[in-house]
C-alpha positions as CSV (number, residue, x, y, z in Angstrom):
1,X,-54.2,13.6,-59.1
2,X,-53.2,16.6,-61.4
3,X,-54.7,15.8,-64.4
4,X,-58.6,16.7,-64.0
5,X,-57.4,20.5,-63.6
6,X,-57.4,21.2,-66.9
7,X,-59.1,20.3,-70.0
8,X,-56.9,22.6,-72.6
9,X,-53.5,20.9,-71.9
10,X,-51.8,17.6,-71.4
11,X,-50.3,16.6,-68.0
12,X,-47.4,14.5,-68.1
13,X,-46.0,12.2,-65.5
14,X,-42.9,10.2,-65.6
15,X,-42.0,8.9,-62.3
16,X,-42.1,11.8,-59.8
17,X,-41.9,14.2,-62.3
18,X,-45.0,16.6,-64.1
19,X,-45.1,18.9,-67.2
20,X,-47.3,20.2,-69.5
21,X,-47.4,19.9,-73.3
22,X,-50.3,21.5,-75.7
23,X,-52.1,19.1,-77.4
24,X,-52.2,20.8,-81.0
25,X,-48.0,20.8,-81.1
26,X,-48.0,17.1,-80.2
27,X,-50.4,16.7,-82.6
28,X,-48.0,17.7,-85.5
29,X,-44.9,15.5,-84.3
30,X,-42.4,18.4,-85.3
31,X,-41.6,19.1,-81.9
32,X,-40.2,18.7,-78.3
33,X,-41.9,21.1,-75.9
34,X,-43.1,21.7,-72.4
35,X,-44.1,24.0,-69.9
36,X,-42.5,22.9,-66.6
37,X,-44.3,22.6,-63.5
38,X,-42.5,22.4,-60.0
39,X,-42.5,19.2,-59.3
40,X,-39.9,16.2,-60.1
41,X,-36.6,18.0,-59.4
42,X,-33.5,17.6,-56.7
43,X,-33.9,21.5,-54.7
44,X,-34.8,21.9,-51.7
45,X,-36.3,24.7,-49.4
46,X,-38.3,27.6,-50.9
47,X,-36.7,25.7,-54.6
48,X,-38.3,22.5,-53.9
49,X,-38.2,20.8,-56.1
50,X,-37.5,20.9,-59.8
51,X,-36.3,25.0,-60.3
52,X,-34.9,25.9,-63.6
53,X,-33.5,29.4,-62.8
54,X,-30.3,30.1,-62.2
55,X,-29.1,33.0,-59.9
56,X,-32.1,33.2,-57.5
57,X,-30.0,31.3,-54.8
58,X,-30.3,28.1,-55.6
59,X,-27.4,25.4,-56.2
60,X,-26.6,25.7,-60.0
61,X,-25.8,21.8,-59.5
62,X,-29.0,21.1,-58.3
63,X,-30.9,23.3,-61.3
64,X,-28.4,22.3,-64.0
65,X,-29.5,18.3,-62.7
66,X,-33.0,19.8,-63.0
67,X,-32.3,20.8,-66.9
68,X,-31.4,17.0,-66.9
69,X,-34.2,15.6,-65.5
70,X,-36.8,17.2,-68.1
71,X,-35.3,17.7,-70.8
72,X,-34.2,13.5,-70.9
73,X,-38.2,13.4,-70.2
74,X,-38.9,15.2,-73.5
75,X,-36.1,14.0,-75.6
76,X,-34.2,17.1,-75.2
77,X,-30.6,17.4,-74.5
78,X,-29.8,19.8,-72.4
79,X,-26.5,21.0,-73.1
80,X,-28.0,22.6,-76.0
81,X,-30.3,24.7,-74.2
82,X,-30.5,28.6,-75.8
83,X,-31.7,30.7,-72.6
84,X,-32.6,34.5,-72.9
85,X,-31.8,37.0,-71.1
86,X,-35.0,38.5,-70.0
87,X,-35.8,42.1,-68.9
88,X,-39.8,42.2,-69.7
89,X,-39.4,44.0,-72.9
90,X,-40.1,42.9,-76.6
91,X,-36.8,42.5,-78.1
92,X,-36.8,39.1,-80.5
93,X,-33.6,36.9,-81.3
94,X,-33.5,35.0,-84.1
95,X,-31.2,32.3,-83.7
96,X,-29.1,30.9,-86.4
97,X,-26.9,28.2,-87.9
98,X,-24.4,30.8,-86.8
99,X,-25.1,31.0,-83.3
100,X,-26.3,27.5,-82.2
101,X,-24.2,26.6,-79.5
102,X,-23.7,30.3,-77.7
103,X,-26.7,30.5,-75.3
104,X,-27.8,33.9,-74.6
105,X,-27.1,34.5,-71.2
106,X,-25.6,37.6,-69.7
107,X,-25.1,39.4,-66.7
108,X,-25.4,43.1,-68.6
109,X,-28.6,44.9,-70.1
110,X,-27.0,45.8,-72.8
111,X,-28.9,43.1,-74.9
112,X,-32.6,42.6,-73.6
113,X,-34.4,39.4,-75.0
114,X,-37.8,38.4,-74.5
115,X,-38.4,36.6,-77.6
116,X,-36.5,33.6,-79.3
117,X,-37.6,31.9,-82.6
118,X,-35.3,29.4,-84.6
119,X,-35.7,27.0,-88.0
120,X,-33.0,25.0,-86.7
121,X,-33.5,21.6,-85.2
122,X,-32.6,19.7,-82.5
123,X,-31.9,23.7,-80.7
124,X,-33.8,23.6,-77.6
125,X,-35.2,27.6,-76.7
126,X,-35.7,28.4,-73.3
127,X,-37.5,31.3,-71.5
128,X,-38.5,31.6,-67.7
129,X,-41.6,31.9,-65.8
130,X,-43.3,32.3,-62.3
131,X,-47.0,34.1,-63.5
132,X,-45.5,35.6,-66.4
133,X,-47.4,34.4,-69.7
134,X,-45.0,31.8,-72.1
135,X,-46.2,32.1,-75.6
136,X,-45.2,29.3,-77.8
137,X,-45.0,29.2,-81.6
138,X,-45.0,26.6,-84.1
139,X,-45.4,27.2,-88.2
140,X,-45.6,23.4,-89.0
141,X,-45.4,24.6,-92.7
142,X,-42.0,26.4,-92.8
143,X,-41.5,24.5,-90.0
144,X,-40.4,27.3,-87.3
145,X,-40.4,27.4,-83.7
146,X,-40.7,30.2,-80.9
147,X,-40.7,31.5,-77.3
148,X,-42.3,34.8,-75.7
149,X,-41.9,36.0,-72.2
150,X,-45.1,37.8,-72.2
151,X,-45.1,39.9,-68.5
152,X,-47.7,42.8,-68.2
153,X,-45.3,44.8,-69.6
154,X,-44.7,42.4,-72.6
155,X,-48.3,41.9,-72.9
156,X,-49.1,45.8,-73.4
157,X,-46.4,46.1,-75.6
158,X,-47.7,43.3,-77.6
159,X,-44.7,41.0,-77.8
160,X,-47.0,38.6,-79.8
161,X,-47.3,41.0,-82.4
162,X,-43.6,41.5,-82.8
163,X,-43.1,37.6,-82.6
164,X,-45.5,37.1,-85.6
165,X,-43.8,40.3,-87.7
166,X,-40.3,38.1,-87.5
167,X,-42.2,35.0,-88.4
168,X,-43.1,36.6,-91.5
169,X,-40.5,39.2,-92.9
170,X,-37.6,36.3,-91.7
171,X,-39.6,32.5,-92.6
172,X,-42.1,34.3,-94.9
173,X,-44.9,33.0,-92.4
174,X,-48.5,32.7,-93.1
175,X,-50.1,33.5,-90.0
176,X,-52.7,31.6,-90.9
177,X,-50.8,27.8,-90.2
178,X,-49.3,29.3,-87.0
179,X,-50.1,27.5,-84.0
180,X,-49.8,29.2,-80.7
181,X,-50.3,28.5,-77.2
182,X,-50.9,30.6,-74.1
183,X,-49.3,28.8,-71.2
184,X,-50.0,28.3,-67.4
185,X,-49.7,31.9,-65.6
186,X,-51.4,34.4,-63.6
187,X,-55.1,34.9,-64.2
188,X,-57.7,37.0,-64.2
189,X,-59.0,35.4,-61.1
190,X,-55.4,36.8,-59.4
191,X,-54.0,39.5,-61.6
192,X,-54.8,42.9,-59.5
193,X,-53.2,45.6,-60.3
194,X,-53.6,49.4,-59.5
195,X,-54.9,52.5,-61.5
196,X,-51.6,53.1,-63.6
197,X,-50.9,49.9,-65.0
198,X,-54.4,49.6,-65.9
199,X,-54.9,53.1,-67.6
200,X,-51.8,51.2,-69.1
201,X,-54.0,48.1,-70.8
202,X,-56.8,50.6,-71.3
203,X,-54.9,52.5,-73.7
204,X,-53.5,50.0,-75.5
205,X,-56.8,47.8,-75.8
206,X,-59.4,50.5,-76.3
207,X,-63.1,49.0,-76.0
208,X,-61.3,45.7,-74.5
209,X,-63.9,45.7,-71.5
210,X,-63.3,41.9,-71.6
211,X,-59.7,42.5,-70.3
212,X,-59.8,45.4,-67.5
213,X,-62.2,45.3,-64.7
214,X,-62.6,47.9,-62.8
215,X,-63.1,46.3,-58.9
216,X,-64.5,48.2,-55.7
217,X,-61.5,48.9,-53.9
218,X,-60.4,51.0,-56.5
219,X,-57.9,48.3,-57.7
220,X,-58.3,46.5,-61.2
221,X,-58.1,42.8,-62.5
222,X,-56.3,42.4,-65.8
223,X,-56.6,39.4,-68.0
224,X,-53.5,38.3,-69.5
225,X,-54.5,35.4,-71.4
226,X,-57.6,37.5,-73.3
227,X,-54.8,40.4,-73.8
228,X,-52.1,38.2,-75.8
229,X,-55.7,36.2,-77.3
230,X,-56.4,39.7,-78.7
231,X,-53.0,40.7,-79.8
232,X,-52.3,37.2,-81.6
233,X,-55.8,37.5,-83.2
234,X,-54.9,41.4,-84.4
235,X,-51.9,39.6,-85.8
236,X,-53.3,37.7,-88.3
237,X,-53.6,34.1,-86.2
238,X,-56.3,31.9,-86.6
239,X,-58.9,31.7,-83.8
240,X,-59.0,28.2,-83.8
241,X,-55.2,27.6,-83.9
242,X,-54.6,29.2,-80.3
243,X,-55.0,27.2,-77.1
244,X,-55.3,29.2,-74.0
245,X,-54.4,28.0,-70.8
246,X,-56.8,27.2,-68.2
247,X,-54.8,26.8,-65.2
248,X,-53.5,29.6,-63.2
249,X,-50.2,29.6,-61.3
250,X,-51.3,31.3,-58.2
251,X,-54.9,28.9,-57.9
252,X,-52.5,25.9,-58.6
253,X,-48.9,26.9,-56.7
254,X,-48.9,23.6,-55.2
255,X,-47.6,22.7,-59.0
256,X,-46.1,25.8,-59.9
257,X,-43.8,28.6,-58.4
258,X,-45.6,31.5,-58.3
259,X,-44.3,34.9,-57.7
260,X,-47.5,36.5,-56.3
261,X,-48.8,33.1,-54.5
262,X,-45.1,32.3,-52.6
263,X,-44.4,36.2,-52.3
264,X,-41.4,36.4,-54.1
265,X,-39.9,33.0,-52.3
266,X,-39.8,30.8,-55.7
267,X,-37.6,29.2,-58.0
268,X,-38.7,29.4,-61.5
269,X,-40.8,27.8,-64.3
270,X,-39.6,26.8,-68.0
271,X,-40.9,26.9,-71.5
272,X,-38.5,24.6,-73.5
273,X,-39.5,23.6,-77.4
274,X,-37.1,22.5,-80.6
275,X,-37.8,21.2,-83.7
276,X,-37.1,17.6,-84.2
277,X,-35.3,16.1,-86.9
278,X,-36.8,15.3,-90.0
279,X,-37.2,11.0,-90.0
């Protein structure tokens, strides 16, 4: 009933539960990864059903037997999960043989993380969604995995930029074999936004006129998925090797929390990938 909504991505269904995978990651076998939707979980209410974020209100038993539910879908286990702490900025964390097991989750601002990329298998990344855009990486040749939270903020800033520079000067990436994909968020069809933020995207896309529209009512629409397109492009990343989402989480929030489309009343989404083990 889901699955004619989009032709870039792969809709999943075990039992009750739904999730998202991109086609060109499966393809390689190197991974477990998904983008969550909102259905398959235990909460209830404003949550229901399957909410992966903690500290919105929700039962942290019922979003902890969430974490259960898909990541035993996707061959994850979930008491490995590394979170981020995420404040919309474009701060990266590389995570090591040294730090596998001490999730990055805190309560203080003192360490901002939008980004998380490891070489390590079996270690599970997690970063959290409700219209935001989730960028994921895979270099299938040095075999390395990533997450961006890619807000407006993130996107102007160019988080996938910054992603691609630790690829390289850390794994000694070709940007070339990277694959990315640009997961379910807010579109262009939803994304209004007033003058500043767009004087914002104007500035740092100059010419872009395929990513800020002016409308009549003195507002603008901003297209997130062409932004990061263009940023991962600028980066070095082969055309071909990015897959752009087609479904938007305010058109579809009857499968995904959104925070424009439920008015701030939402749980939250999840971008999970690791690295398998080698056979």
């Amino acid at each position: 009933m889901y699955f004619d909504r989009t032709r870039s991505l792969s809709i999943h269904q075990k039992s009750n539960l739904f999730y998202i995978t991109f086609p060109s990651f499966d393809q390689t076998n190197l991974v477990n990864h998904c983008f969550s939707t909102k259905l398959g979980g235990v909460s209830k209410g404003i949550f229901e059903s399957l909410n992966l974020g903690f500290g919105r209100g929700d039962d942290d038993e019922n979003v902890k037997r969430n974490y259960q539910i898909l990541c035993s879908a996707i061959d994850v286990n979930y008491e490995n999960l590394i979170f981020s702490n995420q404040v919309h900025g474009i701060n990266i964390k590389v995570i090591t043989k040294e730090n596998p097991n001490q999730p990055i989750y805190t309560s203080g601002e003192s360490e901002g993380i939008d980004g998380l990329i490891t070489n390590m298998t079996k270690l599970p990344l997690v970063t959290l969604y409700a219209d935001c855009v989730p960028l994921f990486f895979l270099d299938p040749v040095n075999k390395v995995v990533g997450l961006a939270h890619a807000g407006w903020r993130g996107t102007v800033n160019k988080i996938g930029l910054e992603m691609i520079k630790v690829f390289m000067d850390t794994f000694h990436s070709n940007p070339e074999d990277i694959l990315v994909g640009i997961g379910p968020s807010i579109g262009k069809c939803c994304f209004e936004v007033d003058e500043p933020v767009a004087k914002e995207f104007e500035a740092a896309f100059p010419n872009a006129d395929n990513i800020v529209y002016p409308q009549e009512n003195y507002k603008y629409i901003v297209d997130l998925w062409e932004a990061n397109k263009k940023v991962l492009g600028d980066s070095g990343i082969t055309l071909s090797n990015i897959t752009v989402t087609d479904l938007c989480t305010k058109c579809n929030k009857d499968i995904f929390f959104s925070h424009r489309g439920h008015n701030g009343k939402r749980g939250s989404l999840a971008a999970i990938i690791e690295l398998k083990q080698s056979p």
